[in-house]
VMD Tcl script that draws the C-alpha trace (Angstrom):
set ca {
  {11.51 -27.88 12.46}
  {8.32 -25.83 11.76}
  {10.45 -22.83 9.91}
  {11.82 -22.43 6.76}
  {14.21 -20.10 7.72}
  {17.69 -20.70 6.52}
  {19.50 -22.58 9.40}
  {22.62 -20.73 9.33}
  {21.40 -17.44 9.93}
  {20.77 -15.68 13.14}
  {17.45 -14.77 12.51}
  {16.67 -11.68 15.41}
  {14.52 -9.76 12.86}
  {10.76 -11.19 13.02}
  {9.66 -8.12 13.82}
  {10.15 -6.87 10.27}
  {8.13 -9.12 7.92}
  {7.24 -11.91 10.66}
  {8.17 -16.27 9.65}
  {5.33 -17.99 8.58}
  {5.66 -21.58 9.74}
  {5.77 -24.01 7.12}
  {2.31 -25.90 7.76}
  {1.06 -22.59 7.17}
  {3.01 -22.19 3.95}
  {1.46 -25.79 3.29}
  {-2.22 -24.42 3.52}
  {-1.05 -21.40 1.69}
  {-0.34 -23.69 -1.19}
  {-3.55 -26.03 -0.76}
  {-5.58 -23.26 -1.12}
  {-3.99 -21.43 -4.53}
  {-4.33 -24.99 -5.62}
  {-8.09 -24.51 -4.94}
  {-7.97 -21.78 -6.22}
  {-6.28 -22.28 -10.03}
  {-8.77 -25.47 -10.24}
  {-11.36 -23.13 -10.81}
  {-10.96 -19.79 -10.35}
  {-14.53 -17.97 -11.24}
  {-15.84 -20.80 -8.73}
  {-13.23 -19.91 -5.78}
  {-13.32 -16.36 -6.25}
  {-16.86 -15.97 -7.03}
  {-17.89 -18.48 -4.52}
  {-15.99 -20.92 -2.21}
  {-13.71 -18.23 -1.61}
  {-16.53 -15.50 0.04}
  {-16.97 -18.16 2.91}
  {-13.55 -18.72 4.29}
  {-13.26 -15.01 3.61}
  {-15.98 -15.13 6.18}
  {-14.71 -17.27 8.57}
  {-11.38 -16.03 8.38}
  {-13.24 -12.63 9.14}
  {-14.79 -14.22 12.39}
  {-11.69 -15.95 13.12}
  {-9.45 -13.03 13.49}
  {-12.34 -10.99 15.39}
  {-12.60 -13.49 18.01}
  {-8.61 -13.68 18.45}
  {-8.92 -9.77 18.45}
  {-11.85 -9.36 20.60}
  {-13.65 -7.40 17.66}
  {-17.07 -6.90 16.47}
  {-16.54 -8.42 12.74}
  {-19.24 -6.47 11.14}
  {-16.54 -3.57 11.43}
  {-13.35 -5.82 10.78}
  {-11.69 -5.49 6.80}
  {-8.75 -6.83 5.54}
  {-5.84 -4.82 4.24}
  {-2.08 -5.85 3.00}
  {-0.79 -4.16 5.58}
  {-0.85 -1.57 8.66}
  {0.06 1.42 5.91}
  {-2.59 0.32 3.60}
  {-4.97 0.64 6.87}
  {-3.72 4.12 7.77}
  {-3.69 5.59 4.18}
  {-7.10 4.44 4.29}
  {-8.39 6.49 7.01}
  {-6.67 9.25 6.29}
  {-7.84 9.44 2.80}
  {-11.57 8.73 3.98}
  {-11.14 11.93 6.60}
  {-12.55 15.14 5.13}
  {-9.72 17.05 6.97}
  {-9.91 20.56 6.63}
  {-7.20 23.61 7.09}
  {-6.04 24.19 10.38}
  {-7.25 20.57 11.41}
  {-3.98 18.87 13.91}
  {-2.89 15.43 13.44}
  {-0.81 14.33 16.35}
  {2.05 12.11 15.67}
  {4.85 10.66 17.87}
  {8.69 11.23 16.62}
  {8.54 7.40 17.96}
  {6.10 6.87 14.65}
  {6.79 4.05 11.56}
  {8.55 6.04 9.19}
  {5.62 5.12 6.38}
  {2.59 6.02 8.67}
  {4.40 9.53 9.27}
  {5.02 10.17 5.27}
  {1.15 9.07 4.76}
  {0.17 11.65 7.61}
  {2.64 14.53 5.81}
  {0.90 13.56 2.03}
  {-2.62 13.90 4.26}
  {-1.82 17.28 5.42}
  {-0.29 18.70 2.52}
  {-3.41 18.01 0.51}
  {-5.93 19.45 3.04}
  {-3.72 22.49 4.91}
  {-3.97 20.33 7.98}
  {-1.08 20.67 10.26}
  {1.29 17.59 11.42}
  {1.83 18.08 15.44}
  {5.11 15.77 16.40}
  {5.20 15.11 19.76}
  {8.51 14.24 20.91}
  {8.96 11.38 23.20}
  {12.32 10.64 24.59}
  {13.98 7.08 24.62}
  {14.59 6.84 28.30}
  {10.53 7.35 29.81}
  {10.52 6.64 33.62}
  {7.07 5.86 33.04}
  {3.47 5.86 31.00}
  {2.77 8.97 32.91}
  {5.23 10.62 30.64}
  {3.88 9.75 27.54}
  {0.18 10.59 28.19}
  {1.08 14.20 29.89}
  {3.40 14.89 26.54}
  {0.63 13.51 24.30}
  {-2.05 15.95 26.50}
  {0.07 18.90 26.04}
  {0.05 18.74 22.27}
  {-3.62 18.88 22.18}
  {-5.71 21.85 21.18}
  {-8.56 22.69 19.98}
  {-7.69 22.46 16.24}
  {-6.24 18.74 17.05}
  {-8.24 16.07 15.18}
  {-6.84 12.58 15.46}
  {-4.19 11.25 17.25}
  {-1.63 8.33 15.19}
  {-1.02 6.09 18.43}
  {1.40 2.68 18.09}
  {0.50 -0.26 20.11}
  {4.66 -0.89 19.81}
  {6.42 1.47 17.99}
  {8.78 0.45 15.42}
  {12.21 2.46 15.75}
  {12.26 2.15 19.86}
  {10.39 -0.88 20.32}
  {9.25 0.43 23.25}
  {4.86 -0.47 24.22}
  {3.05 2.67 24.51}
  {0.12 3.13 27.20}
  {-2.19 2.80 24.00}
  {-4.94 1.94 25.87}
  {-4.87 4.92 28.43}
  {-3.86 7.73 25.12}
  {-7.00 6.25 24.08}
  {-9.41 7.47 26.68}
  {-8.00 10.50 27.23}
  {-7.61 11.80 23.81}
  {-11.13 10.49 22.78}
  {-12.53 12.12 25.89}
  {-10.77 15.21 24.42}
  {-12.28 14.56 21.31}
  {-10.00 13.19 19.27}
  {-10.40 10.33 16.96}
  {-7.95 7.77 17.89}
  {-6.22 5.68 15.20}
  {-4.09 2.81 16.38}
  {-1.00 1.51 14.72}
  {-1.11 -2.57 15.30}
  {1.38 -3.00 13.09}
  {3.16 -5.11 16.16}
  {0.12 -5.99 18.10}
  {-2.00 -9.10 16.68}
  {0.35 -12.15 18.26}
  {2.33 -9.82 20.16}
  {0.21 -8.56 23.26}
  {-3.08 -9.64 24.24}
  {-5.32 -6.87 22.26}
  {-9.11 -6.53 22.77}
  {-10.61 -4.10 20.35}
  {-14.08 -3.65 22.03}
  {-12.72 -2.86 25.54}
  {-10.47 -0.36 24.12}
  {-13.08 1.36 21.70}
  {-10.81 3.49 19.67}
  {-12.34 4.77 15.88}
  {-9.75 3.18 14.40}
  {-7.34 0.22 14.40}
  {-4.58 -1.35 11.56}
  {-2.35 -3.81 12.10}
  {-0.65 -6.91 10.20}
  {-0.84 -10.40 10.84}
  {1.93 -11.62 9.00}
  {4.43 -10.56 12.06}
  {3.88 -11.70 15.57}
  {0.57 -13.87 13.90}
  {3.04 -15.64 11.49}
  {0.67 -15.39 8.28}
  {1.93 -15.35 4.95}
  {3.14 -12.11 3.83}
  {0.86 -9.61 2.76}
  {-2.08 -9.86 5.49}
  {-3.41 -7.55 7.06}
  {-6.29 -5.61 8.71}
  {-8.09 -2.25 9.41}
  {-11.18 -2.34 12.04}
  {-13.53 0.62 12.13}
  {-15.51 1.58 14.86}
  {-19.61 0.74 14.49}
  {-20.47 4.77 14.62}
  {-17.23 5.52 11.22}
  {-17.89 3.15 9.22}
  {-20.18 5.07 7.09}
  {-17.09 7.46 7.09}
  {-14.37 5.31 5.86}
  {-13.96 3.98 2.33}
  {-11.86 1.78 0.67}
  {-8.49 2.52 -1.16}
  {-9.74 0.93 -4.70}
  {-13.66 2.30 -5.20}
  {-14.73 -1.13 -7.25}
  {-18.29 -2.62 -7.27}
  {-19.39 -2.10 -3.84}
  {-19.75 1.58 -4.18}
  {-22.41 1.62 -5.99}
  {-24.55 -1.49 -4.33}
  {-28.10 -0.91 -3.71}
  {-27.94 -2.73 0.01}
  {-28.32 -0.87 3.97}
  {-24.65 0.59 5.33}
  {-23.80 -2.55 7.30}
  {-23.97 -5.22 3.94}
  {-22.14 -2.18 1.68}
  {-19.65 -1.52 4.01}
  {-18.47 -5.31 3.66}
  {-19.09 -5.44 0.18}
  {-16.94 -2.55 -0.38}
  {-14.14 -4.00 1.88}
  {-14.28 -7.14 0.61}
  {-14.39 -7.40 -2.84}
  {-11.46 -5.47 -4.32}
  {-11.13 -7.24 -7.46}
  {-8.59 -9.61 -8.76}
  {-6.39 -10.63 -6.18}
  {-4.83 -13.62 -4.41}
  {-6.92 -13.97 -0.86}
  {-5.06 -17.24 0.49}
  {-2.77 -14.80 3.03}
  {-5.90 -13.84 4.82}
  {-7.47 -17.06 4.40}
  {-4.80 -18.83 6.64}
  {-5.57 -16.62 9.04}
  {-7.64 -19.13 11.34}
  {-4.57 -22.11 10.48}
  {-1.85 -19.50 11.27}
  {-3.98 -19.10 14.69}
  {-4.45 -22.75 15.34}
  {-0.60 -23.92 14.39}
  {1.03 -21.08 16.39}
  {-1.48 -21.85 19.40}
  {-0.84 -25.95 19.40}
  {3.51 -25.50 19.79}
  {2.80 -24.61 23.46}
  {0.63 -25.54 26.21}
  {-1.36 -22.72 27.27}
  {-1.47 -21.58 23.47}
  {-0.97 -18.04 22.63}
  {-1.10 -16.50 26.10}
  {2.07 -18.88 26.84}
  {3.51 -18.14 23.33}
  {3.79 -13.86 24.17}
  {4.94 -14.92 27.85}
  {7.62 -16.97 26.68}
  {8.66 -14.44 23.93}
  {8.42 -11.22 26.28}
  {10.32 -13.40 28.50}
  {13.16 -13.96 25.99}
  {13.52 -10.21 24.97}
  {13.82 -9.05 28.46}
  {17.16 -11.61 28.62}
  {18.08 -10.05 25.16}
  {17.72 -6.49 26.48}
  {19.65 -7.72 29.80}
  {22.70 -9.05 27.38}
  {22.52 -5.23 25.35}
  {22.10 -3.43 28.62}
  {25.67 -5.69 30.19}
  {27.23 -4.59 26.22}
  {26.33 -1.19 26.08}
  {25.57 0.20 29.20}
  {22.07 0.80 31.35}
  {21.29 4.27 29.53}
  {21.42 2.29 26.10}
  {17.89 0.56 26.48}
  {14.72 1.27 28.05}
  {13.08 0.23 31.26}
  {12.14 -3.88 31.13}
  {8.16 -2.18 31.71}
  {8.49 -0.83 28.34}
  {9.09 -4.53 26.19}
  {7.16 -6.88 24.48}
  {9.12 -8.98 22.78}
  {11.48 -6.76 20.54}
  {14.07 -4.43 22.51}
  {15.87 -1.73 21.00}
  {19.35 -0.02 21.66}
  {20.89 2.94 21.31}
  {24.56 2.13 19.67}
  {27.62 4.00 20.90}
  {29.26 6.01 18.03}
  {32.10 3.78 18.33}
  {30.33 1.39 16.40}
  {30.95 2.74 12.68}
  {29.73 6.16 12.15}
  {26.25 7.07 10.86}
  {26.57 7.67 7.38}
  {23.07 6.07 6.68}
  {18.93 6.99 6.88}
  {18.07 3.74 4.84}
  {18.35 0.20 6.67}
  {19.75 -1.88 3.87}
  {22.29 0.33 3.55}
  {23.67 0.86 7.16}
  {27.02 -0.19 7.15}
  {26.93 -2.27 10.67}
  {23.90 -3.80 9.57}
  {25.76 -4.90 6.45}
  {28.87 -6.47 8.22}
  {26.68 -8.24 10.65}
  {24.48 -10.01 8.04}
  {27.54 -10.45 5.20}
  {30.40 -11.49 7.72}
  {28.16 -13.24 10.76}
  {24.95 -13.65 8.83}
  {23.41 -12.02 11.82}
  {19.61 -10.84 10.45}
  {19.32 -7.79 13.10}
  {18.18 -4.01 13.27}
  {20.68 -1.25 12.71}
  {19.36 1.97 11.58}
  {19.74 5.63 12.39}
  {16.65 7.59 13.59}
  {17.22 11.04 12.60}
  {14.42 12.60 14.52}
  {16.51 11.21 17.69}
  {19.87 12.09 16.11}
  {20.89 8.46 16.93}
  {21.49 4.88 15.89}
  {19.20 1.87 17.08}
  {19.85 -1.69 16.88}
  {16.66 -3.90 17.20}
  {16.35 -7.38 18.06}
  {12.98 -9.40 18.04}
  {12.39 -12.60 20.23}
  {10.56 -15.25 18.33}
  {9.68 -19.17 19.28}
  {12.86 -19.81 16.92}
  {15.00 -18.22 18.81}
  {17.28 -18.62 22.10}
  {19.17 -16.40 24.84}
  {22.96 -18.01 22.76}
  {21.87 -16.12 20.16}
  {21.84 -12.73 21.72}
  {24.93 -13.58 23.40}
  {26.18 -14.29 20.33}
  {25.49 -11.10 18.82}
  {26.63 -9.20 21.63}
  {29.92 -10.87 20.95}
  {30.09 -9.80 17.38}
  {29.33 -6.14 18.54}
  {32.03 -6.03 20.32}
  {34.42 -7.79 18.12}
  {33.06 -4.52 15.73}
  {34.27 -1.35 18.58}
}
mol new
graphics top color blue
foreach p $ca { graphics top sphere $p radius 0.5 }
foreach p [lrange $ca 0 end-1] q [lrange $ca 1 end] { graphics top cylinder $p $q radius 0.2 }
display resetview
């Protein structure tokens, strides 16, 4: 009723580009009407104070100072931007999980190749018996050459939650700048920016936050911000006005482009809050709630070494898929050939990609206020219709 999803599809994929309800959608379109009524007016004017309170809106959901909060398209857009603000130099250490978003990694490689900065992978395995794992793994890469640290609130491949908050402290204490990878956070898990204090955090709202597509945010840390500039140099660089009132004007006025994603920021907050009582803290109980059945249904399928401890979900769980189930003859998602026969012959919508830095094939599956346990159980069906 409040999606626009097509009803005969199994729709298990909102982790990958999110579903924005269709009130949203509505106030999308009420606002580009605004907008082509007058666009010098909207863009010049009307426009710079919902940018505003959207700003304040998202902060507060976020627990974030908003002098520090800018909008981006997306989680890459926010970790490109670091990385080209950085003045790395050669020898400099980035440290990177083999757990990491496949773009994030490539803009960390491009970084490094530029500045003769080295890329430090730490490997994580699939299977952690606990956070302790990660953080002494993450601790052992460090050296004194290591600069920042690429952390994921959730990664994307494994969908497994990383001790973010802990890898935080420690590698700051180490002194490390921390950047965090929210591309699954905002709607996902409770997040609160100023407790966990690390220089720098990205993430989209058009996933787990249900905005329209193309919304998204980077939040710098009071003492960086002089540090950090925009991807597009436009007006603000040159604006005669003190570091706090530059930095916004920098991040904020980009040029020609359509702002109404970010603008429905505060409805997207409101509508997804008002479908259950308790609001949002009920919505990501309900949904981790529903993933931990999905990754109960995947664990009965394919076995209790196939998916990781229920301590390690959100609401997406991942699977390691046997190599009964069609070879892997694929590194690009589209293409993978279970992923193919699930969407064209059972118009499942599901994860199925190979991760060559594990040498193995994952299926994900998100849990969304859309879906149900039948549907797992019906993919799990399909699956094995496929051996």
């Amino acid at each position: 009723m409040h999606w626009s999803l097509d009803p005969g599809t199994t729709f298990l994929n909102h982790g990958s580009f999110g579903a924005c309800p269709t009130a949203v959608l509505q106030e999308q379109s009420r606002l580009r009407a605004c907008l082509e009524s007058d666009p010098v007016d909207f863009l010049s004017g009307r426009g710079h104070a919902l940018w505003k309170q959207a700003i304040q809106a998202f902060s507060d959901f976020v627990h974030a100072d908003a002098a520090g909060m800018t909008f981006q398209t997306n989680a890459s857009a926010g970790v490109n931007t670091v990385l080209r603000s950085l003045a790395l130099r050669p020898g400099d250490e980035i440290l990177v999980s083999d757990h990491a978003y496949q773009a994030c990694r490539n803009a960390i490689e491009h970084a490094c190749s530029q500045s003769g900065a080295a890329v430090v992978v730490v490997r994580l395995p699939f299977q952690l018996e606990s956070d302790d794992r990660i953080v002494d793994l993450f601790l052992k890469a460090v050296t004194q050459r290591s600069r920042l640290a690429l952390i994921e609130t959730v990664t994307s491949p494994t969908a497994l939650r990383m001790p973010f908050e802990r890898l935080t402290r420690e590698l700051q204490h180490r002194g490390l700048e921390v950047l965090i990878d929210a591309a699954h956070g905002p709607g996902l898990i409770p997040l609160d920016l100023e407790l966990l204090g690390a220089d720098y955090v990205t993430g989209n709202c058009h996933k787990w936050l249900c905005t329209p597509k193309g919304s998204g945010f980077l939040h710098v840390r009071a003492d960086r911000r002089s540090l950090i500039r925009p991807l597009t140099i436009s007006h603000g660089y040159s604006a005669s006005a003190d570091p706090a009132e530059r930095f916004r004007q920098e991040f904020d006025w980009q040029g020609t482009q359509d702002p109404t994603p970010w603008l429905c920021i505060p409805s997207a907050i409101g509508f997804v809050a008002g479908l259950l009582p308790g609001g949002w803290q009920a919505v990501m109980a309900r949904n981790h709630v529903l993933a931990l059945h999905a990754r109960q249904i995947l664990r009965d399928m394919l076995g209790p070494d196939a998916v990781p401890p229920a301590s390690m979900i959100t609401a997406m769980v991942a699977a390691m898929l046997p190599t009964g189930i069609q070879p892997i003859n694929s590194a690009a998602m589209r293409s993978d050939p279970l992923r193919q026969a699930l969407y064209d012959q059972y118009r499942i919508q599901a994860v199925v990609a190979p991760w060559p830095a594990h040498g193995v094939r994952y299926l994900r599956v998100s849990a969304a206020l859309y879906n149900s346990e039948e549907e797992y159980r019906f993919l799990a069906t399909v699956l094995q219709s496929l051996q």
